[in-house]
N, C-alpha and C positions, 0 to 999 in steps of 0.2 A: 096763361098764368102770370108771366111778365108781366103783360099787359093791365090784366087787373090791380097787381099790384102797384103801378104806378099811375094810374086814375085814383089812386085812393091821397097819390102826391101832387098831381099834377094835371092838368085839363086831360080829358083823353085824346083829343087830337095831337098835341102835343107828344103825348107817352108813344102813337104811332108813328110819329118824326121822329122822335129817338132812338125807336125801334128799326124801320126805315135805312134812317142813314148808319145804322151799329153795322146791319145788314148788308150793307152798301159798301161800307168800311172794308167787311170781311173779306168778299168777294174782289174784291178792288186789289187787295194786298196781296191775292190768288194771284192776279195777269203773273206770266212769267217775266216778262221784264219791267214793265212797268210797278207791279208789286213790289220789287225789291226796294227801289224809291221812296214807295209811298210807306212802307214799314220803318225805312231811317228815318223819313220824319215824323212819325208818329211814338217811332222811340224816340227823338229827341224833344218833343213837343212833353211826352209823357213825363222825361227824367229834368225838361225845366221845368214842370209842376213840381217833382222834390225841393227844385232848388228854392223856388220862389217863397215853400212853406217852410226852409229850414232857413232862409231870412223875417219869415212874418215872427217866426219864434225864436228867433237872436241868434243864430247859426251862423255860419258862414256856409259857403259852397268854392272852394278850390278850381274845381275840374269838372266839366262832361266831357268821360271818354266816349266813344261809342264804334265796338267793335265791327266787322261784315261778316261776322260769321249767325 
């Protein structure tokens, strides 16, 4: 279903890479200690994409906390 719906955006080979590596992502963030890593920087990766949209639209950004809980 995904799937279809992003052929309709995107090559479909592509929408399979996406799908793929999301897939990849999830399982990855599972290892037990390796996961823990890989989630801080995907939340920090995640909350600089905040930052970066709240400077394209005249914002400031103060702070990234980011907690280990």
């Amino acid at each position: 279903m995904v799937a279809s719906y992003l052929s309709k955006l995107i090559d479909p080979m592509h929408a399979y890479g996406i799908i793929l590596l999301s897939m990849a992502g999830f399982f990855i963030c599972r290892l037990p200690f390796a996961g823990k890593w890989f989630r801080g920087f995907g939340t920090l990766f995640h909350e600089t994409g905040h930052a970066l949209v709240a400077l394209l639209v005249g914002g400031d950004t103060h702070a990234i906390d980011l907690y280990a809980d």
